[in-house]
C-alpha positions as CSV (number, residue, x, y, z in Angstrom):
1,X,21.8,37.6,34.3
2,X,21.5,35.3,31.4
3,X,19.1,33.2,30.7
4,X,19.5,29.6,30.9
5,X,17.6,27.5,27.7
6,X,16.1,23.8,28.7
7,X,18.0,21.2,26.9
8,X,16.1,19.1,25.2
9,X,14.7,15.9,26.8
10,X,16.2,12.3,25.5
11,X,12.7,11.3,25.3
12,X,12.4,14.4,22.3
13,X,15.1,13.1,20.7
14,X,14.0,9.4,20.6
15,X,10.3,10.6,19.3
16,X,11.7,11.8,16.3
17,X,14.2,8.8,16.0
18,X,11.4,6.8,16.4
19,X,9.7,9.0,13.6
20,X,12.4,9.3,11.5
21,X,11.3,6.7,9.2
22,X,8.6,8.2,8.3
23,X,9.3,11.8,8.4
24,X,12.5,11.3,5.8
25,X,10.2,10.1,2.8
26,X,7.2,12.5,3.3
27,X,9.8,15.4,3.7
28,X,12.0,14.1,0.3
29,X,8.0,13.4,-1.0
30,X,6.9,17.1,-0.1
31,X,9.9,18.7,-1.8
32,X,9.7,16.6,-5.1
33,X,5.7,17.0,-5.6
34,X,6.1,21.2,-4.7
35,X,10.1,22.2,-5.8
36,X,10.8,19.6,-8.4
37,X,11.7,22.7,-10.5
38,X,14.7,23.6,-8.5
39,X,16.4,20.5,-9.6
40,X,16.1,21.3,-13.0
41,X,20.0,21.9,-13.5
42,X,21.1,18.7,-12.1
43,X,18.0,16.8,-14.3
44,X,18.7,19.0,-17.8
45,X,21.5,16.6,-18.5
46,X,19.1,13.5,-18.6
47,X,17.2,15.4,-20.8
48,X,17.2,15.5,-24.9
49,X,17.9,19.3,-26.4
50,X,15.3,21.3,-26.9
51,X,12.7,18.9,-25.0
52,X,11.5,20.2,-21.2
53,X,13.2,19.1,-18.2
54,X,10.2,19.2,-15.5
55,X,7.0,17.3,-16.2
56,X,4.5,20.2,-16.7
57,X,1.5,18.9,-18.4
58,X,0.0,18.2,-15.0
59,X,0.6,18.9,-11.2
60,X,2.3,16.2,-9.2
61,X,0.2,16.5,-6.3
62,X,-3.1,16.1,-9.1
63,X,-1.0,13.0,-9.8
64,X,0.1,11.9,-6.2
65,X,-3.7,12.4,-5.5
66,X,-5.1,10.0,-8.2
67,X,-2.5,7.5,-7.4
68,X,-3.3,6.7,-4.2
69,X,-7.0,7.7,-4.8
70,X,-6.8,4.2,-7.2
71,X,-4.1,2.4,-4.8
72,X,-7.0,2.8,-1.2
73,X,-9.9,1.9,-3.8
74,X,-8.8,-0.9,-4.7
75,X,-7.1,-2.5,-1.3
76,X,-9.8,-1.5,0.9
77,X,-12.1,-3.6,-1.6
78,X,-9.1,-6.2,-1.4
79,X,-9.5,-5.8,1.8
80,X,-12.6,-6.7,2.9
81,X,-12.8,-9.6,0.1
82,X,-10.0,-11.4,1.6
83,X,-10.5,-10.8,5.0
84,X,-14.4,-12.4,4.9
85,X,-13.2,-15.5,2.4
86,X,-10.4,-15.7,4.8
87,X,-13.0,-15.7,7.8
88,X,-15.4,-18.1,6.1
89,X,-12.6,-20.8,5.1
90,X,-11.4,-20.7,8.7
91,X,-14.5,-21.7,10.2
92,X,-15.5,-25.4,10.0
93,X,-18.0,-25.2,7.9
94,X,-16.4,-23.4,5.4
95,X,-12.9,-25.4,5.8
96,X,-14.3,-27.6,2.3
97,X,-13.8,-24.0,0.4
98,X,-10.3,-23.4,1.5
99,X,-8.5,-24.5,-1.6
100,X,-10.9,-22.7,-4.2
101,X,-10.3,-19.5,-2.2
102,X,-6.9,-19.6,-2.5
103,X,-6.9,-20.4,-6.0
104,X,-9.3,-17.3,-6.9
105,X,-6.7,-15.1,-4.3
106,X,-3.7,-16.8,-6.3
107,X,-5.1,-15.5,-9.2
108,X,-4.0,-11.8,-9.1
109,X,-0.4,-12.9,-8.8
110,X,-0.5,-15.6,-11.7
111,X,-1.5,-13.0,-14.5
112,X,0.7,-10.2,-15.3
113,X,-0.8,-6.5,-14.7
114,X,-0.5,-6.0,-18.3
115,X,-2.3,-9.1,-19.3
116,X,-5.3,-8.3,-16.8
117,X,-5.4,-4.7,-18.4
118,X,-5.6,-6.0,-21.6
119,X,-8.7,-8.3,-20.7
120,X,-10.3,-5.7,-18.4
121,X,-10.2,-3.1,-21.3
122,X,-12.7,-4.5,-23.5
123,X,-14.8,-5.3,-20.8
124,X,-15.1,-2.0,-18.9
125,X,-13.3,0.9,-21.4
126,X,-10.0,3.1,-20.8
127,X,-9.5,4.7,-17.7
128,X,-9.3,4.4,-14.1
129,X,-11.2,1.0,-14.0
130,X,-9.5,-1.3,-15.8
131,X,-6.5,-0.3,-13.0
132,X,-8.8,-0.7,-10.2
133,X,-9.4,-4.3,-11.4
134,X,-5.7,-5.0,-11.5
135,X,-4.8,-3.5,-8.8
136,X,-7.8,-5.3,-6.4
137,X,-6.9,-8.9,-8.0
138,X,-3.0,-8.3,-7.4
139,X,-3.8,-7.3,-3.4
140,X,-5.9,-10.3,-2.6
141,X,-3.3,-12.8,-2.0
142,X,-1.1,-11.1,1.0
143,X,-4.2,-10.1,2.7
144,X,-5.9,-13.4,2.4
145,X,-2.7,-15.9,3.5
146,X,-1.8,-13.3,6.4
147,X,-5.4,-13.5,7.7
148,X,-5.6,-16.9,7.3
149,X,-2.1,-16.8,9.4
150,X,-3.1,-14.7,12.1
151,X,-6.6,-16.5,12.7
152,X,-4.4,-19.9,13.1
153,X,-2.2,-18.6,15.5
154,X,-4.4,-17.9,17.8
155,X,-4.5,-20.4,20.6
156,X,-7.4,-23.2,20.9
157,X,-7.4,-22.7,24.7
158,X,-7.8,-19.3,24.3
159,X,-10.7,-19.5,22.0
160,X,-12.2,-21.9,24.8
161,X,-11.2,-19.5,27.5
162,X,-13.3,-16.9,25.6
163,X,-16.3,-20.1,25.5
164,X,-16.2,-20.3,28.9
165,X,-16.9,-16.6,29.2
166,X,-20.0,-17.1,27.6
167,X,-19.1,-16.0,24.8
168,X,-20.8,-17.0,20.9
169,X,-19.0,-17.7,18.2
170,X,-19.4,-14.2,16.7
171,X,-17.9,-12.6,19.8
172,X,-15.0,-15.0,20.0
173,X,-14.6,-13.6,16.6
174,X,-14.9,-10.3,17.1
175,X,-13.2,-9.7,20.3
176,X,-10.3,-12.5,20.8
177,X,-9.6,-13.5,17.4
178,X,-9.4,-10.8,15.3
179,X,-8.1,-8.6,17.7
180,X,-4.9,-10.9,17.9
181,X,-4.4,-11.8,14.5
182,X,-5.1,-8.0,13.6
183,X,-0.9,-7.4,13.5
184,X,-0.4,-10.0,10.7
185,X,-3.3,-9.2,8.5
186,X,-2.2,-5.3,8.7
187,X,1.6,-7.0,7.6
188,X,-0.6,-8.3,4.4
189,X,-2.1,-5.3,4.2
190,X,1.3,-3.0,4.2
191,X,2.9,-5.7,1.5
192,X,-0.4,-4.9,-1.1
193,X,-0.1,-1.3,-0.6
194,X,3.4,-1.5,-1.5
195,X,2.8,-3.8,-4.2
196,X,-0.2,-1.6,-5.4
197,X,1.9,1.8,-5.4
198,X,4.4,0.4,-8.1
199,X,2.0,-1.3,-10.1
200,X,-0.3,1.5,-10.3
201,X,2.1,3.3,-12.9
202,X,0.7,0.6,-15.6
203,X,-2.5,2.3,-15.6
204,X,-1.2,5.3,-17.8
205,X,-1.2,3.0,-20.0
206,X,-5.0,2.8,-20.3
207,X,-5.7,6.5,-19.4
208,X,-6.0,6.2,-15.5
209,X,-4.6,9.4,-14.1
210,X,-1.3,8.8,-12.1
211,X,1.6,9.1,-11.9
212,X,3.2,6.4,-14.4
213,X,1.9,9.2,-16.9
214,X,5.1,11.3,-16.2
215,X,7.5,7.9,-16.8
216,X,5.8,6.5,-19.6
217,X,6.0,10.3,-21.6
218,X,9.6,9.8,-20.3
219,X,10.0,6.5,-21.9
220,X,7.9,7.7,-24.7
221,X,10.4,10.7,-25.6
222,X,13.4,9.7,-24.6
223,X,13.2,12.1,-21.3
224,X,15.3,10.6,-18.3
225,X,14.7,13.4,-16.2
226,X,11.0,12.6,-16.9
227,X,11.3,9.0,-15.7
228,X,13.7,9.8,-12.7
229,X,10.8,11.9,-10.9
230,X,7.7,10.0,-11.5
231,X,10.0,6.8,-10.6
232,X,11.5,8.6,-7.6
233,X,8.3,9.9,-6.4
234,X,6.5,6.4,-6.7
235,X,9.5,5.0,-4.5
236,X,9.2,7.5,-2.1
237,X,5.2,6.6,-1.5
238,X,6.0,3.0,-1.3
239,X,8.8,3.8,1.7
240,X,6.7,6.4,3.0
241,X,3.3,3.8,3.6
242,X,5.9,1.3,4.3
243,X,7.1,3.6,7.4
244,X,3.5,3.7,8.7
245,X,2.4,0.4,8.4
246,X,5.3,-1.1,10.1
247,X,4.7,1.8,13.1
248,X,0.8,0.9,13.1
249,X,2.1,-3.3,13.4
250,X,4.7,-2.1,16.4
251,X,1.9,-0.5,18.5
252,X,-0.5,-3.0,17.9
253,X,1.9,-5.8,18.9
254,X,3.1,-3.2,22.1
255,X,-0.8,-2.9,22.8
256,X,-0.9,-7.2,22.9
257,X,2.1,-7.5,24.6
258,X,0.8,-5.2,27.7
């Protein structure tokens, strides 16, 4: 008698549709960190005689590793920077300090990474800090204006609603405010992640580990092949965070919304 095999469910299939965009890049990431040699005869073209075709001198999951180890350093400093001048300037007594704090969050984006590495250098030494401090002044700004944004767009009458529960102003804070503009501020959080993963290659430059080692020995020598995979696996790290971020926004928005 044979045996009859459950079909899968439509609500299977839209799980991984709905997963899809982030499953994609960490499978293409997966392959490129762990198999990178198997596409050594479609790379040996891009690459000059004689010279290797696969970046050797170091793992890429050593370098994957140390990329992001410098990318969540510096935005979780970012982070809480922004978030507490964005906090403080919101408040009325701390309205007055508004335009200085922009101006000190503007101040990431108004000088180039290179420039900041070359001033940070001197100050602190080669290494991984001098990319820390670019990489914390270039993710201030998104994560400052989007908290700013979410914290204004919550409704005065629901702020007084909140009052009228008895509540201070720390636990209007706390549990109406932030709660509702937490969507937007994780949107300027996504955008200086993304921003942080490409501009992290700069700190080869200063001998932070990463993985803008492999392109800048590509650029160095010549090798293509050496550029194409440290650029395609930064680009696959920016789509893959991008993927969760934008997930994490859609459920807190679907949490607000019920």
């Amino acid at each position: 008698m044979p045996v009859n095999t459950p079909a899968a469910s439509p609500a299977s299939f839209e799980y991984l549709r709905d997963w899809r965009g982030v499953l994609v890049p960490l499978l293409l990431l997966l392959y490129f960190a762990l198999f990178t040699s198997t596409l050594e005869p479609l790379l040996v073209s891009l690459t000059p005689v004689g010279a290797p075709v696969i970046y050797v001198r170091d793992s890429f999951i050593n370098l994957i590793g140390w990329h992001l180890f410098l990318v969540v350093l510096a935005i979780t400093a970012a982070s809480l920077i922004a978030i507490a001048a964005a906090i403080l300037v919101s408040r009325a007594g701390g309205a007055d300090f508004l335009p200085l704090a922009r101006s000190l969050a503007n101040l990431g984006q108004t000088l180039p990474p290179v420039a900041v590495l070359a001033l940070a250098v001197p100050a602190v030494g080669f290494g991984s800090w001098p990319t820390l401090i670019a990489l914390f002044l270039y993710g201030l700004l998104p994560i400052f204006e989007n908290t700013l944004a979410g914290l204004g767009q919550v409704r005065p009458e629901i702020k007084e609603a909140a009052k009228g529960l008895g509540m201070g102003p720390m636990q209007v804070l706390w549990r109406v405010e932030l709660p509702l503009a937490l969507p937007v501020i994780v949107t300027g959080v996504r955008l200086s992640v993304i921003i942080s993963i490409g501009t992290a290659t700069i700190g080869s430059t200063v001998a932070a580990k990463g993985l803008g080692e492999v392109i800048i020995a590509g650029l160095l020598t010549d090798n293509l092949s050496f550029v194409l995979q440290g650029g395609i696996i930064v680009a696959l790290m920016a789509m893959l965070f991008d993927a969760l971020f934008q997930r994490l926004e859609s459920r807190l928005l679907s949490a607000q919304n019920h």
